[in-house]
N, C-alpha and C positions, 0 to 999 in steps of 0.2 A: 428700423425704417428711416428712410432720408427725410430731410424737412423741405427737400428742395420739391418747389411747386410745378408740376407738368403747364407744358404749354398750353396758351387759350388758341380755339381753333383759327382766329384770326391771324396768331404768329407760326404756322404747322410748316417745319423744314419741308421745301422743294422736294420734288422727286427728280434725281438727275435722271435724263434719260440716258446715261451712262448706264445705270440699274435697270432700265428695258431691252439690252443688247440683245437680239438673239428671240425676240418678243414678237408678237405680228404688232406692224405700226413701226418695227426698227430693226426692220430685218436690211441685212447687205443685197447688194446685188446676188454675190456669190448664194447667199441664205433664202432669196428670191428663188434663185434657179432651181437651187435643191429643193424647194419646196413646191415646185411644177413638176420637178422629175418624179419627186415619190407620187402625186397623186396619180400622175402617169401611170408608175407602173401599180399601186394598186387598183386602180379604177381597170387595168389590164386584166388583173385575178381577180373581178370580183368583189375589191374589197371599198371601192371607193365610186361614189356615183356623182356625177356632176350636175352644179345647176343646170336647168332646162327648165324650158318651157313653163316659166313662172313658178317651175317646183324648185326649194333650196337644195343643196347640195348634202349627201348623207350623212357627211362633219364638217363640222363646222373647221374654217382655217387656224383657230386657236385650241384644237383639240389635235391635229396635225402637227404644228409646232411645238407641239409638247413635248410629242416623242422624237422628233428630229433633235430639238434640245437637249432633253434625255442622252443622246447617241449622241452629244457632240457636231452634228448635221453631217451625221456619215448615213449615207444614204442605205446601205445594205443594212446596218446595223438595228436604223430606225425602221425598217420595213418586217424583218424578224420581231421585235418586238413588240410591232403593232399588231401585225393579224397574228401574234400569238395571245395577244389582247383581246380581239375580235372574235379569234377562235372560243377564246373561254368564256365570252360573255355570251355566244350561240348556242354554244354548250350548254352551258349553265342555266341559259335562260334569265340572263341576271334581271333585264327588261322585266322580263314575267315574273320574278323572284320581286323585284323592289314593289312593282304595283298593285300586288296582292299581298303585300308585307301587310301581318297584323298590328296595329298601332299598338297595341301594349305590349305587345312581344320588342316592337321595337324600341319604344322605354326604358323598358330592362336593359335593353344593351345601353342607350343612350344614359342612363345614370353612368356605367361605369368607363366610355370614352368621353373625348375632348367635347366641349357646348360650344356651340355658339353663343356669344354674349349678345348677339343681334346687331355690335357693330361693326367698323373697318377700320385698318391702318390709312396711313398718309396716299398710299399708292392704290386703292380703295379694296383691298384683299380682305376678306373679312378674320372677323378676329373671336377663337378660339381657347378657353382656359379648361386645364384639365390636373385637378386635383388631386396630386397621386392616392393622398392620406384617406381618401374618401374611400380606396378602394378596400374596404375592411376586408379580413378573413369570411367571414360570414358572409359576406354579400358575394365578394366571387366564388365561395364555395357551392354557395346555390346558385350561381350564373354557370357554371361550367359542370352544372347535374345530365345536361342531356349535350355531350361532344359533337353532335350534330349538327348542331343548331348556333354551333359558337362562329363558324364563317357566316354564315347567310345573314348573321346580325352583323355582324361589322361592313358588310357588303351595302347591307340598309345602309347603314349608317354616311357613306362613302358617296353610295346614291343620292342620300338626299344633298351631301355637299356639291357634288359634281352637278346633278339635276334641279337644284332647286336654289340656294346660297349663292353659290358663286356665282351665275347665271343673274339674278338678284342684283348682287353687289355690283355684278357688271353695268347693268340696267340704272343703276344711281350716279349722277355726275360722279367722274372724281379726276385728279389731277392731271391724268392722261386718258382721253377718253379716246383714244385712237386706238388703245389696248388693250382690249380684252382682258378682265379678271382672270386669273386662272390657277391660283393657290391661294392658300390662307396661313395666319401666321397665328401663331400660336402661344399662352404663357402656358410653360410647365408648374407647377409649383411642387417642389417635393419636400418641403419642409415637415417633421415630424413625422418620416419614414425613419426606420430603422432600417440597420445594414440587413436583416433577416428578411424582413420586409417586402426591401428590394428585390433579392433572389429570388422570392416568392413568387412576383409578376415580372419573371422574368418572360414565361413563354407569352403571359397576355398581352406586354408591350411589345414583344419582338411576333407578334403573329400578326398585329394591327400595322407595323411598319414594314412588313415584308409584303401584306397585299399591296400596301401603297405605291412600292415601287417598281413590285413588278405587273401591278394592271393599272394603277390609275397616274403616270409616269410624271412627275414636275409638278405634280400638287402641291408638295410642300415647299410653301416658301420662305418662313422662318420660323424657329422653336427659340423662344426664352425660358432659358431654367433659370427659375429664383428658386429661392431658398434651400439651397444644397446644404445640406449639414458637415460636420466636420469632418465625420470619415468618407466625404463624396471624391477626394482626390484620388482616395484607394479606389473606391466604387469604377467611379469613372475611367479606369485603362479596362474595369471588362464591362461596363455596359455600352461602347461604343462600340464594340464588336459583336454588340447585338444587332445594328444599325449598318447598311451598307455605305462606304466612302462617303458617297455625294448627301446623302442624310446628314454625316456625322457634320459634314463643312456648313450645315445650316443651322446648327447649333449652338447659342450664344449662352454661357453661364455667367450669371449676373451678380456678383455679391452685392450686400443690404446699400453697401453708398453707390452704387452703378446704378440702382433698381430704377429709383424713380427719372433719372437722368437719358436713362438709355429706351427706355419706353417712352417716353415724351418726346423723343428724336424722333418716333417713328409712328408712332399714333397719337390723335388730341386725346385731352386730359380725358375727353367724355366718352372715350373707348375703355379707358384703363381702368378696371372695377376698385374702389377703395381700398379693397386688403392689399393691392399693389402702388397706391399712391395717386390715383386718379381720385377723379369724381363720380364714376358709373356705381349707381346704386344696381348690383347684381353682382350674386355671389353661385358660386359650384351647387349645381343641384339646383338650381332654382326650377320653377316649371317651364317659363320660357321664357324666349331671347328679349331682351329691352330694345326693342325700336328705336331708336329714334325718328328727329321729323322726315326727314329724305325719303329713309323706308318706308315708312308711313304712305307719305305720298304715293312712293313706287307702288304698293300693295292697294291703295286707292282706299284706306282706313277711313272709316267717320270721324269727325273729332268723337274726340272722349271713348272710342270705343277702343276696349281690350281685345288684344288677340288670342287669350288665351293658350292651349295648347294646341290651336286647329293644324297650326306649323309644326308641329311635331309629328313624325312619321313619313309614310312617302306622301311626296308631296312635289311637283313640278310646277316651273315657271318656263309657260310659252308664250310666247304673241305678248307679252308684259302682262299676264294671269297668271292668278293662282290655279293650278289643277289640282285640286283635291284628291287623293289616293288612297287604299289602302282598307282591309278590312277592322270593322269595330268603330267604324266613325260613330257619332253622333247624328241624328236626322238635324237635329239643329245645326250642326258643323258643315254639314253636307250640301242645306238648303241655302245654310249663308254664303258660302263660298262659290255655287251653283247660279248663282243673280247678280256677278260683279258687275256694278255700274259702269259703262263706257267710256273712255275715258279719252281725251285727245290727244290726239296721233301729237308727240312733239315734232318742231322745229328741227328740219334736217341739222344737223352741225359740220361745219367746214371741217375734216378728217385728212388733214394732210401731215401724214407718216414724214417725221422730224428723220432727219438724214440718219446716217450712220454715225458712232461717233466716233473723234478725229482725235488727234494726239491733242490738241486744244484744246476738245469739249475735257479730256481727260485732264488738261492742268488747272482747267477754271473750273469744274463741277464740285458744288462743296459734298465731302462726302459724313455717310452716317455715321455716327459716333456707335457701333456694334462689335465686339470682338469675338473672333469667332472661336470655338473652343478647343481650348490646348488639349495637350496630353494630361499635363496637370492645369486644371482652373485655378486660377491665380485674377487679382484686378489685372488690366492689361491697356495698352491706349487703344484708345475705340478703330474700328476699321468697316468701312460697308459691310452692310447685312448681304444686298444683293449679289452673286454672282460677278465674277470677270468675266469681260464680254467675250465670249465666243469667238474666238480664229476661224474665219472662214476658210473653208478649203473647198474649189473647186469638186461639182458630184458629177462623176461619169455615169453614162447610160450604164445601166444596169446588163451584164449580157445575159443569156440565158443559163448559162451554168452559175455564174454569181446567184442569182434570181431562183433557181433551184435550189443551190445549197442553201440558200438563206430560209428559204420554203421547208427545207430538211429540219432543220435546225430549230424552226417554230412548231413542227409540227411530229416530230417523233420523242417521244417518251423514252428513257431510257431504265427500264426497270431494273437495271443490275445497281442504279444510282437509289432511286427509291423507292419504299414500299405503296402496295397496290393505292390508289387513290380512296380517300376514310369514306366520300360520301359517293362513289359511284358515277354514275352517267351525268348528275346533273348537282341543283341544287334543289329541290323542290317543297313550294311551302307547303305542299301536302301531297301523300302518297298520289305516284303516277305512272301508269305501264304504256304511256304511248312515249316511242323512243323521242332526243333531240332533235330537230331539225336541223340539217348540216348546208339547207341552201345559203346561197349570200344572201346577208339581210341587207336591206336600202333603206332603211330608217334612219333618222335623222338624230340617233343617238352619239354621244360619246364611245368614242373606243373604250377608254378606260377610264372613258371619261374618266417642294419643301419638299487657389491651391494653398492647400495645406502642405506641411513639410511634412509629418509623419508618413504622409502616403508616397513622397517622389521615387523610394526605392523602386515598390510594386507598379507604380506608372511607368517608372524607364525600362521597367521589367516589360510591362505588358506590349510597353512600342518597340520595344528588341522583337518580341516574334511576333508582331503584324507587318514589320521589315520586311520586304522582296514577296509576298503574299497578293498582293495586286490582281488579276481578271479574276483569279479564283474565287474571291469574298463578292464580285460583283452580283448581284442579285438578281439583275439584269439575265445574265449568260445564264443561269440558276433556269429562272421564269424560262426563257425562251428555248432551253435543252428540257424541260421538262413541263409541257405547257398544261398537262392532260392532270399534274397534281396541285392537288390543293395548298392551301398557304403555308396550313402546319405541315406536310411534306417535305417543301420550298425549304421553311426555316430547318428542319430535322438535317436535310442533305448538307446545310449550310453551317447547322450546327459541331459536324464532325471535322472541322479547321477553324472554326472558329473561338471556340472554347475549350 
């Protein structure tokens, strides 16, 4: 561990908005248009409702931009992959799946994926630790006793970040407040994994990153790996090919002297939990997230009152409330959360969306000290976490045959690709013979709603044949040719080139 001290939140690195390229709040003109043209043409099919008449609009514009981003702001590309988004959470009922999720069913899942620690990086995305070593034998062995029930937890899980956290985080001042949250960042810690180990959860971590990107699309906004062991150089030429391209480039692996340096670049000391070099008293597994004051506030807390684990489970933030969800609450939980005191409308704030940026803002924006990860993890000079800004290109009207195929393309299954789908028609948290409803929904949900030398042989090995491999590993093309299968399908298709 470093002795170097994390930043005090009073000295917290800038966010260039070089790092919101491509963002609502710093979209280009061209990025503008493209983003009037898609709602066009889905509002055309069904899939998009506009403000009126005092009602909001049935997505939000930072749930839209996600998947134009996703697609590079290719407008056909992002339109396939949305209403094949749309299509599965209709399907599926995910709506009706998260708000009748049972709170201890969702526990279970929630010990063994990523916590929220309750706070946020610099750029206010909230912040996420996930404990590989926690995930014993034992514990997954009795997590994955009923295959059925292993998507609709993670799906929970997804819900609550999309529906309730991020949303949240949004609602709390932070450096740009022109921009919408709309990812979280993440520490991995895999320290005191073995190589066995690893393999082991392999399908668990490649089932939770394949729903990611193909239904909840530009959520992930950074992964810190600490604690990589020695033989992580080998590890790592095949566990990035568990991971689709644009996952793998958000990936930063930290050895012991980066650790404390490179997370203080990018969150205050009081986000960073002590076993990584911060100050945040909260560790893996705790029962819940540590507040701080802002959240507090946002959540309209008493002094001295604990939140317990009311926050855990489904749970939505609308109108800046808590909504309470889920079966197995508490009447105490229920009754608390059912009386929030009212609270005052804030202070409009002057929301004027900073230009696009210029070869200028690019010489003088200081950038974060992040590298992102090699083939083989080695120390490296730091390099932004966030993304290159986006090339805008010019989006033509969509014609009808464009518009069709692309409709094709979301909406047909190819069964010679994979087998019949594990859980059938839907997801449901409990048996039910009335079929999906296939009308457009206008709800005002998210669609879907981020070196060692022994090993450099097997790494140069492993990037020799990910060489010229390109659309085919995309996850994306995966999702949107095959919309009607489940996640573990998704990865199984994906799995037969890629290991």
């Amino acid at each position: 561990m470093s002795d170097q001290t994390p930043a005090a939140e009073d000295h917290l690195e800038p966010v260039s908005s070089r790092s919101l390229a491509g963002h609502v709040g710093h979209l280009t003109p061209q990025q503008e248009e493209t983003l009037h043209k898609f709602k066009h043409e889905l509002a055309k099919n069904g899939y998009y409702t506009p403000e009126a008449s005092g009602k909001p609009a049935s997505h939000e514009d930072v749930t839209l931009v996600r998947f134009l981003r996703a697609r590079k702001f290719d407008l056909q590309g992002a339109y396939a992959q949305f209403t094949s988004a749309e299509d599965w959470r209709r399907k599926d009922k995910v709506d009706e799946l998260y708000d009748t999720f049972d709170v201890d069913e969702y526990e279970l899942g929630r010990q063994l994926y990523p916590q929220w620690t309750g706070r946020r990086d610099n750029s206010g995305m909230p912040v996420y630790v996930f404990k590989v070593s926690a995930l014993t034998k034992q514990k997954t062995d009795a997590y994955a006793k009923d295959p059925s029930r292993l998507e609709p937890r993670m799906i929970a899980l997804y819900e609550n970040m999309m529906q309730f956290v991020i949303p949240l985080c949004t609602s709390i001042p932070h450096q740009h407040n022109e921009t919408p949250v709309s990812g979280s960042a993440t520490i991995v810690d895999v320290s005191n994994v073995g190589l066995m180990r690893f393999w082991a959860l392999k399908e668990h971590m490649q089932r939770a990153s394949t729903l990611a990107n193909a239904r909840y699309a530009e959520t992930l906004g950074a992964v810190y790996l600490v604690g990589a062991p020695s033989f992580f150089s080998t590890v790592w030429g095949w566990v990035k090919k568990w991971f689709d391209p644009g996952t793998v480039a958000k990936i930063h692996i930290l050895s012991s002297s980066e650790l404390v340096s490179v997370l203080s670049s990018q969150m205050p000391a009081s986000s960073i939990p002590r076993d990584y070099g911060g100050t945040l008293d909260w560790s893996f597994g705790a029962p819940a997230p540590a507040l701080d004051q802002p959240a507090r506030d946002a959540l309209g807390l008493r002094e001295g009152e604990e939140i317990g684990t009311a926050l855990n489970g489904p749970v939505r933030w609308k109108d800046g409330r808590v909504v309470l969800l889920g079966k197995g609450r508490s009447e105490e939980q229920v009754k608390r959360w059912a009386s929030q005191p009212e609270k005052e409308e804030p202070q409009p704030q002057e929301e004027k969306a900073q230009e696009a940026p210029t070869p200028a803002d690019d010489a003088t924006a200081p950038p974060a000290p992040v590298s992102p990860a090699p083939d083989a993890p080695s120390p490296a000079s730091p390099s932004p976490v966030a993304p290159s800004p986006i090339a805008p290109s010019p989006a033509p009207e969509l014609t009808a045959a464009e518009l069709s195929a692309a409709a094709a393309a979301a909406s047909s299954a190819s069964s010679s690709a994979l087998p019949p789908p594990i859980l059938g028609a839907g997801i449901p948290n409990a048996p039910s013979s009335s079929p999906p409803s296939s009308a457009p929904s206008a709800s005002p949900t998210p669609a879907a709603t981020n070196g060692h030398a022994n090993g450099s042989a097997a790494v140069d090995h492993a990037k020799e044949e990910e060489e010229g491999e390109g659309e085919k590993h995309d996850i994306h093309v995966a999702a949107r040719e095959n919309p009607a299968a489940p996640v573990k399908d998704l990865a199984a298709a994906l799995e037969g080139t890629t290991l």
